[in-house]
FIRO-438101 format. One record per residue: residue number from 1; residue in one letter; x, y, z of N, C-alpha, C in turn. Coordinates in steps of 0.2 Angstrom, whole numbers, always signed. Example, Ala and Ser with C-alpha at 12.3 -4.5 7.8 and 13.67 -1.06 7.14 Angstrom:
<atoms>
- nr;rest;n_X;n_Y;n_Z;ca_X;ca_Y;ca_Z;c_X;c_Y;c_Z
- 1;A;+66;-28;+39;+62;-22;+39;+66;-16;+39
- 2;S;+64;-11;+35;+68;-5;+36;+64;+0;+39
</atoms>
This chain:
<atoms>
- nr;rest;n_X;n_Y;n_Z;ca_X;ca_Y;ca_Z;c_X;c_Y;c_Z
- 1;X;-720;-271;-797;-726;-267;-796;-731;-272;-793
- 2;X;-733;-268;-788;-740;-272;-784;-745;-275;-791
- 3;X;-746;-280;-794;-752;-282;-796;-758;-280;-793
- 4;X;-761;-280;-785;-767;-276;-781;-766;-270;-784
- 5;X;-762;-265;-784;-760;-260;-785;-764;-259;-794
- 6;X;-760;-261;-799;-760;-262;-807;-769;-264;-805
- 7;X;-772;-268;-804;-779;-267;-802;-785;-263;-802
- 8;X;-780;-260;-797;-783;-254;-794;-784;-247;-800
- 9;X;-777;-248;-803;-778;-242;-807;-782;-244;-815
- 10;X;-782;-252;-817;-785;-254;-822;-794;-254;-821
- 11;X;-795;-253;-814;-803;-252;-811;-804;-245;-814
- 12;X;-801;-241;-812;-801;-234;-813;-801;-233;-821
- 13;X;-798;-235;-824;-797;-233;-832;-805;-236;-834
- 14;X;-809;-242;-830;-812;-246;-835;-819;-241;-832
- 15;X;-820;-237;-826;-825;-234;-825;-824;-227;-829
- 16;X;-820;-224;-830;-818;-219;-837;-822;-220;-842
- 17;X;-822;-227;-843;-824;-229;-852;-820;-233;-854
- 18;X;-813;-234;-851;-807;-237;-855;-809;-243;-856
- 19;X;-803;-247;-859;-803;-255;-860;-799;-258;-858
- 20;X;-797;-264;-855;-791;-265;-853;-790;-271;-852
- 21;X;-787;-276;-852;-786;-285;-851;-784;-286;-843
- 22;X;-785;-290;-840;-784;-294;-834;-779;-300;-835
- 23;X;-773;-301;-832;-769;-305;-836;-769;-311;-833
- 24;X;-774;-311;-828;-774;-320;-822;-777;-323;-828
- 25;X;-775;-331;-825;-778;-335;-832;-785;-335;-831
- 26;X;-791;-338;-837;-796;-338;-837;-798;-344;-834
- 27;X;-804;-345;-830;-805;-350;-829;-812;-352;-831
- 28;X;-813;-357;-836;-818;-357;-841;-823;-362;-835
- 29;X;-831;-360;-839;-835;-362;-834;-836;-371;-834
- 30;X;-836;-374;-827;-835;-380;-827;-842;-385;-829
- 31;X;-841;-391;-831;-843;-395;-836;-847;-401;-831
- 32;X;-852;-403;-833;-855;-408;-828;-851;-414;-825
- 33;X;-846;-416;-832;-839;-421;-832;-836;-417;-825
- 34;X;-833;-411;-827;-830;-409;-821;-831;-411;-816
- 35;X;-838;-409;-813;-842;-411;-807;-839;-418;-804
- 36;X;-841;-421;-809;-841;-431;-810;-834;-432;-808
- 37;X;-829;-427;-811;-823;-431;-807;-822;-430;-801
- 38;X;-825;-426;-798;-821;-425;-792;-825;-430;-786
- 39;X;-830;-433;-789;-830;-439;-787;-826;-446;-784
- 40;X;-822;-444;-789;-816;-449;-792;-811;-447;-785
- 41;X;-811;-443;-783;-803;-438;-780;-805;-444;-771
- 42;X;-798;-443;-767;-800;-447;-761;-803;-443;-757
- 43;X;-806;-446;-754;-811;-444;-749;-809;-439;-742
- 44;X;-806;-435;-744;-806;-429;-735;-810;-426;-733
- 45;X;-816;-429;-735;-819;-425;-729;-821;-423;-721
- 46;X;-822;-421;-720;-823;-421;-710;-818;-412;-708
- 47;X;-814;-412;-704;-812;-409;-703;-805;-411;-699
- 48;X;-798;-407;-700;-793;-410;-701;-789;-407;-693
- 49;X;-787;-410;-688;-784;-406;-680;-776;-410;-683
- 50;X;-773;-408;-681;-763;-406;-680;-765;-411;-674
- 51;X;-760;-415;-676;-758;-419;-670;-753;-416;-667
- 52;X;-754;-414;-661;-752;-408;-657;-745;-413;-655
- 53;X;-745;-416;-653;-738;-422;-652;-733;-423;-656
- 54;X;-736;-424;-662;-730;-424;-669;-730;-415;-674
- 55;X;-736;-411;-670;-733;-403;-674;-728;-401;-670
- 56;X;-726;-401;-663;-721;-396;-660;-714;-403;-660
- 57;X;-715;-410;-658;-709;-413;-663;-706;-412;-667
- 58;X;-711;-410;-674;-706;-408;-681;-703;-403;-678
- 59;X;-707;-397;-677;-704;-391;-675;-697;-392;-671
- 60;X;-697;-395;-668;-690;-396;-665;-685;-401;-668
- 61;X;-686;-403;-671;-682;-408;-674;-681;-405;-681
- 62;X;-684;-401;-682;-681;-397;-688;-674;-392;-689
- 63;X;-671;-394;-691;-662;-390;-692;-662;-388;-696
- 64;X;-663;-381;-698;-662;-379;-705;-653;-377;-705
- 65;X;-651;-379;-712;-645;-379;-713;-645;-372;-719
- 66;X;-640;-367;-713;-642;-360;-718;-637;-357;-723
- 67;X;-638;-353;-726;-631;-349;-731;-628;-343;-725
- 68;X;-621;-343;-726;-621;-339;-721;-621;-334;-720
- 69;X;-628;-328;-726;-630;-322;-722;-638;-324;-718
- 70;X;-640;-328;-720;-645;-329;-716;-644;-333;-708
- 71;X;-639;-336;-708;-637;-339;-703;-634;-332;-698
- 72;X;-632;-327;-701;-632;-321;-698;-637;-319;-695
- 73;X;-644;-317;-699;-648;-315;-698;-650;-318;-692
- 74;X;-649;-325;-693;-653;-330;-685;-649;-329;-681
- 75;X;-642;-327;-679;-639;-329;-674;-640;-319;-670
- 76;X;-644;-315;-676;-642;-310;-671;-652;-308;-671
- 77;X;-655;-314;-672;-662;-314;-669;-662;-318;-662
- 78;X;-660;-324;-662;-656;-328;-655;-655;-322;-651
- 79;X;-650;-318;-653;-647;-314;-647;-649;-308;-647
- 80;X;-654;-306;-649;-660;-299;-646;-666;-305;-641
- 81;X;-666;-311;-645;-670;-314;-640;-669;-314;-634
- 82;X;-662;-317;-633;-659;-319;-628;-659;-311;-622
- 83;X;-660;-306;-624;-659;-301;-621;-667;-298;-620
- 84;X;-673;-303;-622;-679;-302;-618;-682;-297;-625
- 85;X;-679;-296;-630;-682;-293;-637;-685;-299;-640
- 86;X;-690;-297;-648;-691;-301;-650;-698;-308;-648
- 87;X;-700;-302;-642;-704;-306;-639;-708;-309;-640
- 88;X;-714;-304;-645;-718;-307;-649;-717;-306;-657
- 89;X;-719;-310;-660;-721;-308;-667;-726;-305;-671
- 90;X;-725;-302;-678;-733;-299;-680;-740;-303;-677
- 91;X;-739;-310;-675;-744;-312;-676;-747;-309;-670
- 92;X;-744;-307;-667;-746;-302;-660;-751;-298;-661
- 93;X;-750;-293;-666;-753;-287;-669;-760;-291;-675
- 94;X;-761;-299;-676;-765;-301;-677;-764;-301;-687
- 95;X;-758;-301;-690;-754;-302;-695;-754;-310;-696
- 96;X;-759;-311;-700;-757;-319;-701;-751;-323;-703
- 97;X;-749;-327;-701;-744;-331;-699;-742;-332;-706
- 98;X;-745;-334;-713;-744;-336;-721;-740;-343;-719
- 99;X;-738;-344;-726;-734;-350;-727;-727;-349;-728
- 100;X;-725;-354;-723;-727;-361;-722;-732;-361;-715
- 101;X;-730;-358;-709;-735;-357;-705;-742;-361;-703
- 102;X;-745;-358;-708;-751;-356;-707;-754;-363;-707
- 103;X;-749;-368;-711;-752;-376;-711;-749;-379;-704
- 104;X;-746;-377;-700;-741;-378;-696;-745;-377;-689
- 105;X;-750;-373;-688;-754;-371;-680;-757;-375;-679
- 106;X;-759;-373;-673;-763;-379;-666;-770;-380;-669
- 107;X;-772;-378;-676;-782;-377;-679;-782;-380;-683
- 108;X;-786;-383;-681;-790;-388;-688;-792;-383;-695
- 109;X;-789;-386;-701;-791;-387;-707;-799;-391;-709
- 110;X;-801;-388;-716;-803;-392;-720;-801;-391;-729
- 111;X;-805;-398;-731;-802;-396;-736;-808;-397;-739
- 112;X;-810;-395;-749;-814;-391;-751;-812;-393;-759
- 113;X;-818;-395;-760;-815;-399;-769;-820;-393;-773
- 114;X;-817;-394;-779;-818;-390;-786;-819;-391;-788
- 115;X;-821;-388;-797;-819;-391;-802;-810;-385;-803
- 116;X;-807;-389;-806;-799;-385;-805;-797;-382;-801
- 117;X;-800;-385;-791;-797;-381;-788;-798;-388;-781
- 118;X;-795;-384;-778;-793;-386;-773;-792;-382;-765
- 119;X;-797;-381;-762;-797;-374;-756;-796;-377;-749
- 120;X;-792;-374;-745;-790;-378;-739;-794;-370;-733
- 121;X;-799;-374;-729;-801;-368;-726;-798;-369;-721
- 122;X;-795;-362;-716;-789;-363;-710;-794;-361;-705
- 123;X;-794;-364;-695;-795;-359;-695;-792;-354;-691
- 124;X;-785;-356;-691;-782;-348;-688;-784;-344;-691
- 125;X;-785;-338;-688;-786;-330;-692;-791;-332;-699
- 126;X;-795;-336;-699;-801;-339;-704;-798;-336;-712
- 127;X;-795;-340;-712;-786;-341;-718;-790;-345;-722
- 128;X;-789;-345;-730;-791;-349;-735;-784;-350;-740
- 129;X;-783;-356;-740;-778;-358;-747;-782;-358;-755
- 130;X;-780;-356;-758;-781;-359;-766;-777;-363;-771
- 131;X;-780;-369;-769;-773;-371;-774;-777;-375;-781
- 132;X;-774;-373;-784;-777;-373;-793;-775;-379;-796
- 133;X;-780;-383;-799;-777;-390;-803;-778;-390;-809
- 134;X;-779;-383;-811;-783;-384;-820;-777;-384;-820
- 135;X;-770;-385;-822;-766;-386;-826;-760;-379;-829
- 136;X;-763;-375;-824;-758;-368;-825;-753;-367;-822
- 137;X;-748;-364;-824;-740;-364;-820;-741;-360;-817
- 138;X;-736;-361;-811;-735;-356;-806;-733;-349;-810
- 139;X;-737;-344;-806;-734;-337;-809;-726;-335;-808
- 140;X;-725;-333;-815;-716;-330;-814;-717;-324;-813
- 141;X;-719;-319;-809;-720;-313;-807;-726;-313;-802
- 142;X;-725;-317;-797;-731;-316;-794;-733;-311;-788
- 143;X;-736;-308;-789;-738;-302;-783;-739;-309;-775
- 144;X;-733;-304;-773;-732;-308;-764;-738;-306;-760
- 145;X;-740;-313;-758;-745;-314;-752;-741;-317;-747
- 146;X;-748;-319;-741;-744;-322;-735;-744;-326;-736
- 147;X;-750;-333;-740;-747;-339;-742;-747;-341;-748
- 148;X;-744;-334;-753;-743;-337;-759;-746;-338;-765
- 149;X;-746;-340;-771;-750;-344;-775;-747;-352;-777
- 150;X;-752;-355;-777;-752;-359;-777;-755;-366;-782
- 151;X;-750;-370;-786;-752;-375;-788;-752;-381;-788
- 152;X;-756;-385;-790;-757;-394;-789;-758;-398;-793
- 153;X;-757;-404;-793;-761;-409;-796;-759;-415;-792
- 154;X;-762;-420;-793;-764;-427;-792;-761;-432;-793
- 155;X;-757;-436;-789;-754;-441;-791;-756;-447;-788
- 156;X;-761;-451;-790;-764;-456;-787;-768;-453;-781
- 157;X;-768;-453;-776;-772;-452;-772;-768;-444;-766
- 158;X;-761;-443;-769;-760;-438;-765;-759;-433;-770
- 159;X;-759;-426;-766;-760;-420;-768;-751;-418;-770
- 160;X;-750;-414;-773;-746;-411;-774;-744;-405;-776
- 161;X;-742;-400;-771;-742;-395;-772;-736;-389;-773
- 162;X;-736;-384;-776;-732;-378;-776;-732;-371;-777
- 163;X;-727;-369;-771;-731;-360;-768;-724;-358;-770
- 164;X;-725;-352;-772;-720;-345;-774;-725;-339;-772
- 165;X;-721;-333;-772;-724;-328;-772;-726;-325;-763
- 166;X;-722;-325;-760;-723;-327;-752;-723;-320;-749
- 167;X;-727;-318;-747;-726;-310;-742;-717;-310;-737
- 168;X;-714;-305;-738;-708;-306;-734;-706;-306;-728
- 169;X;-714;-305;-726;-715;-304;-719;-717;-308;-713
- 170;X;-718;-315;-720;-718;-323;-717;-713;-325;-713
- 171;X;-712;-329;-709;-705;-333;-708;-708;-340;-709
- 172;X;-702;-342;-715;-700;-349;-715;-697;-354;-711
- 173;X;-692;-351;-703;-691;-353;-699;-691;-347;-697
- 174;X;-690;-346;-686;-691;-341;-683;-687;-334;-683
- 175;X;-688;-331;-688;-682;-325;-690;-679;-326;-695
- 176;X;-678;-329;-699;-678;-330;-706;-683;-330;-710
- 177;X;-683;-324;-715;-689;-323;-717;-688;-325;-728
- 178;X;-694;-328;-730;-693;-329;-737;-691;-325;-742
- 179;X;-689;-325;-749;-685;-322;-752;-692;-325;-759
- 180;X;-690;-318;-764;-690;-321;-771;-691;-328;-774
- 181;X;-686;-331;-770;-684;-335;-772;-687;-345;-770
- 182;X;-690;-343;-764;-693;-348;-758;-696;-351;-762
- 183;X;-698;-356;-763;-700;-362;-764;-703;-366;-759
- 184;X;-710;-367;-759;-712;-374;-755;-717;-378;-759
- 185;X;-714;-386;-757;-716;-393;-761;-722;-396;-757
- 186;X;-726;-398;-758;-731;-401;-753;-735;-408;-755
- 187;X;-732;-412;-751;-738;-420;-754;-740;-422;-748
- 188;X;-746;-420;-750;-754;-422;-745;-755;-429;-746
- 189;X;-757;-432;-742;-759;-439;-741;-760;-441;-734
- 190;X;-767;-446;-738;-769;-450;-731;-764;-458;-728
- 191;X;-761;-457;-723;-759;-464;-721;-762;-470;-718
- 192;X;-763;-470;-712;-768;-476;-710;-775;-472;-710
- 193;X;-783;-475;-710;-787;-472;-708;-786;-467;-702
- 194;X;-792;-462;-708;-794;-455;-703;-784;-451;-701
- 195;X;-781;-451;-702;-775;-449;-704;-771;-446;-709
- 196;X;-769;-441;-708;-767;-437;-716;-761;-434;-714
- 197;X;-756;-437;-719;-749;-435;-718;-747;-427;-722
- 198;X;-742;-423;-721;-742;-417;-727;-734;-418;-724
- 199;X;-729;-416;-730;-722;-417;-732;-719;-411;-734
- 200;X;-717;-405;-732;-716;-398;-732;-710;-399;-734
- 201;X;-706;-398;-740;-700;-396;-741;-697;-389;-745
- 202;X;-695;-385;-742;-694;-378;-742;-687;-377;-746
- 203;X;-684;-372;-751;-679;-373;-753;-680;-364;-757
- 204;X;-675;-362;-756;-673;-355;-758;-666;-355;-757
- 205;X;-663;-354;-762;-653;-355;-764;-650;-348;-759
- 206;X;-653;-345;-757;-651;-339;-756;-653;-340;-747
- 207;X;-656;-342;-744;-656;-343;-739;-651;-352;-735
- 208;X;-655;-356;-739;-654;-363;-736;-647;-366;-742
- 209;X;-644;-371;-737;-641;-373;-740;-642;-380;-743
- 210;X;-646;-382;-739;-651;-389;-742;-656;-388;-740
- 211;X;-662;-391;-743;-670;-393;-742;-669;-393;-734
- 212;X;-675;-388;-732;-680;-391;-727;-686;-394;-727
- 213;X;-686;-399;-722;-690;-403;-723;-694;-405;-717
- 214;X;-701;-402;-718;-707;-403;-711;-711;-409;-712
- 215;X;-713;-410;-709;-716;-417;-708;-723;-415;-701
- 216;X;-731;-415;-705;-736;-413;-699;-741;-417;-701
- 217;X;-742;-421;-696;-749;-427;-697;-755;-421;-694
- 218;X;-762;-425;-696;-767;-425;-696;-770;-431;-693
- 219;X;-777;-429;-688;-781;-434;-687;-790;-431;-689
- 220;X;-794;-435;-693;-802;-434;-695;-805;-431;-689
- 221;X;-807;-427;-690;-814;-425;-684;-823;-427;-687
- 222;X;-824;-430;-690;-829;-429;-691;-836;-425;-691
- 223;X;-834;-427;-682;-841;-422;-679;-839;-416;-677
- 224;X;-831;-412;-681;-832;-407;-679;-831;-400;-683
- 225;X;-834;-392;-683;-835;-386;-689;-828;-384;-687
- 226;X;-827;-379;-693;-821;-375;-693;-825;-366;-689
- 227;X;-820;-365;-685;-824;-360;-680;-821;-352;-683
- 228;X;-826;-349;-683;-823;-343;-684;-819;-338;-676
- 229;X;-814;-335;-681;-807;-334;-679;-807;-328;-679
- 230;X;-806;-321;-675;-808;-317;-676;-803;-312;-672
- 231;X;-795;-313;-675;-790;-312;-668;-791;-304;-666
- 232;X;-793;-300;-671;-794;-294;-667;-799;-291;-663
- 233;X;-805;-296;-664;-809;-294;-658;-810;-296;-650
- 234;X;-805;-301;-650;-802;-302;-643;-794;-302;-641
- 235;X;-792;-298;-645;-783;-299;-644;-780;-295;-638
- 236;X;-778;-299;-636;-774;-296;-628;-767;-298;-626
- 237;X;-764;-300;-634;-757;-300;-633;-752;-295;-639
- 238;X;-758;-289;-640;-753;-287;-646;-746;-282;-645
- 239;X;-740;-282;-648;-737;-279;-648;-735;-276;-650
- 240;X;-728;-270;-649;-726;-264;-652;-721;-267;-659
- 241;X;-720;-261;-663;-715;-264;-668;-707;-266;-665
- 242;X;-707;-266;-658;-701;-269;-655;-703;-277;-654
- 243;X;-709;-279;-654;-710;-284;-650;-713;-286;-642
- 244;X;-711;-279;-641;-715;-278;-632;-724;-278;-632
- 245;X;-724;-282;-628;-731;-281;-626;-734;-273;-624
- 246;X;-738;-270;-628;-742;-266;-630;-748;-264;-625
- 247;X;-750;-268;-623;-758;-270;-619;-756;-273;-612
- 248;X;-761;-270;-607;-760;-274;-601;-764;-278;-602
- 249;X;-763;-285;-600;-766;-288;-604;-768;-294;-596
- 250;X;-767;-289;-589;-771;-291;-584;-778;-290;-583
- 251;X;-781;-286;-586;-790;-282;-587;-792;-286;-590
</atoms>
């Protein structure tokens, strides 16, 4: 059952009169120590651009090794391809891309310290990650988003992170789409100055037969803002639920 849904309807009973619990963890009000540490955390700030050279390398150098119903699945998304189907995807219709994705496009990031939190500003489709350090576990029933929930913590100077809970509308590769089951591992770190490495390894028993493993650097912008993203107010590539272009998109 949708938790938005459960929500909705414990909104309802609470305007009745009723009484009712919220079961997401509490998150108690932060402490000046808190503040003080995140002092302590490495330094990201500025703003973060995809080294456009080594994103679409990974991307092809990525071989995912698949179960073989999924492997099914990809070989008869190839061959509606190959037959001029499949042309665009949701993100045509302006459907955010989720995770993994979503870390994955040609737009700078920023990142955004807390106290027990940790927030990645995107700006494809002016996307936000939360990823949570106070020390709570990932949800065991967690109502599916497009990038998930998310937890972390800090080992030394890199981030560490872990998503469930994945919209199935995602693709973790093109035409394979995540499961229940999907799992994605993530350690952020900076390498040389003004450079930041992120280690995506993806793993779902039911699709893959071993770990995928992406690999997307980072270079600092300093002097540059995260711009707003506004894909439907200029979109001129949207398409039908076939995939076909929708819009003439010569006007």
């Amino acid at each position: 059952m949708s938790r938005n849904w459960v929500r909705g309807l414990l909104l309802s009973v609470a305007m009745l009169g009723g009484s009712v619990a919220v079961a997401d963890p509490i998150t108690p009000p932060p402490t000046p120590a808190d503040y003080a540490a995140l002092g302590k955390l490495p330094d990201w700030s500025g703003i973060w651009q995809p080294e456009w050279g080594t994103l679409f390398a990974s991307r092809a150098a990525s071989k995912p090794v698949l179960q073989p119903e999924a492997a099914k699945v990809l070989a008869q998304f190839d061959a509606d391809k190959a037959k001029g189907e499949n042309l665009q995807t949701d993100a045509a219709n302006c459907v955010p891309p989720g995770m993994p994705q979503i870390m994955r496009m040609p737009y700078p990031i920023e990142f955004i310290y807390s106290p027990g939190r940790v927030t990645i500003a995107i700006e494809t489709d002016s996307q936000v990650r939360r990823i949570y350090t106070d020390g709570r576990p990932l949800p065991t029933d967690p109502d599916p988003t497009f990038n998930g929930s998310s937890i972390g913590h800090w080992e030394g100077d890199s981030l560490i992170v872990d998503t469930n809970g994945l919209n199935p509308r995602n693709s973790i590769v093109e035409g394979v789409h995540p499961t229940d089951k999907t799992r994605i591992h993530e350690v952020i770190r900076l390498g040389k100055p003004d450079h930041m490495e992120i280690e995506t390894t993806i793993t779902d028993p039911t699709v893959f037969k071993q770990p995928l493993v992406l690999r997307t650097s980072y270079v600092r912008k300093r002097d540059w803002q995260i711009r707003e993203y506004v894909c439907q107010e200029n979109n001129r590539d949207a398409a039908d639920p076939f995939g076909r272009p929708s819009l003439d998109i010569s006007k």
